[in-house]
N, C-alpha and C positions, 0 to 999 in steps of 0.2 A: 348024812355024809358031811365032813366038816368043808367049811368053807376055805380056797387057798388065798393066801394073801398077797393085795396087792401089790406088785412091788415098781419098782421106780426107773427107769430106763436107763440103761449102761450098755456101750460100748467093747468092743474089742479094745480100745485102746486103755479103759478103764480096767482089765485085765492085766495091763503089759506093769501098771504098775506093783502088783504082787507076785511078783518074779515067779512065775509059774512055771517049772520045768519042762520045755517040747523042745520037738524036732520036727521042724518044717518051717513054714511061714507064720503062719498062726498057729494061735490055743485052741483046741479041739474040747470037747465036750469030756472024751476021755484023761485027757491031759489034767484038767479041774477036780474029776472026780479025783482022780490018784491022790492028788497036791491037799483036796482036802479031808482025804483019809489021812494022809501023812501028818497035816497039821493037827489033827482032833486027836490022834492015837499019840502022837511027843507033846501033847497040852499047853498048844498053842489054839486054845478056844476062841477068842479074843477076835483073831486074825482068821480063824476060819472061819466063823460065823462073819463075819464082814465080808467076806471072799464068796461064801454062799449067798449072800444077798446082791453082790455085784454079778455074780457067774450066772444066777438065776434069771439075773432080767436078759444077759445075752442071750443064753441056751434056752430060754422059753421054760427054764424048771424051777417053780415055784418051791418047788419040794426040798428042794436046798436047805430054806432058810428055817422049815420044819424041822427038819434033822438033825440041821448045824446051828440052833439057837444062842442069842446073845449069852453069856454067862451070868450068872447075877453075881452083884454087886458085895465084895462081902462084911458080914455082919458084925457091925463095931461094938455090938453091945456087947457082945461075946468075946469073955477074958479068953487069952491064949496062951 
């Protein structure tokens, strides 16, 4: 079984700044997931994957940032 990765400690309030769409008080665990199906599926990678690594340390879900992986970098050797 693989091992989950560390991740680094974030806030509620380190949420508020990726304008996550809710209704209530706070971001809810559901609220995130939506927000970063919506970002990953209109190819906002970048920002999801950053958002999975922030949501993860709140909501205790490693498994974010498995999912929603950095995008790699792309390949300049490669004519276009």
């Amino acid at each position: 079984m693989a091992s989950q990765p560390e991740l680094p400690f974030f806030g509620q309030e380190d949420l508020a700044r990726f304008n996550v769409p809710h209704y209530g008080r706070d971001i809810t665990y559901g609220n995130v997931s939506r927000y970063l199906r919506h970002l990953w599926r209109f190819g906002d990678k970048a920002k999801a994957a950053e958002l999975a690594k922030v949501a993860g340390s709140v909501f205790n879900n490693p498994n974010w940032a498995l999912r929603y992986p950095e995008p790699a970098p792309p390949d300049l050797d490669t004519p276009s």
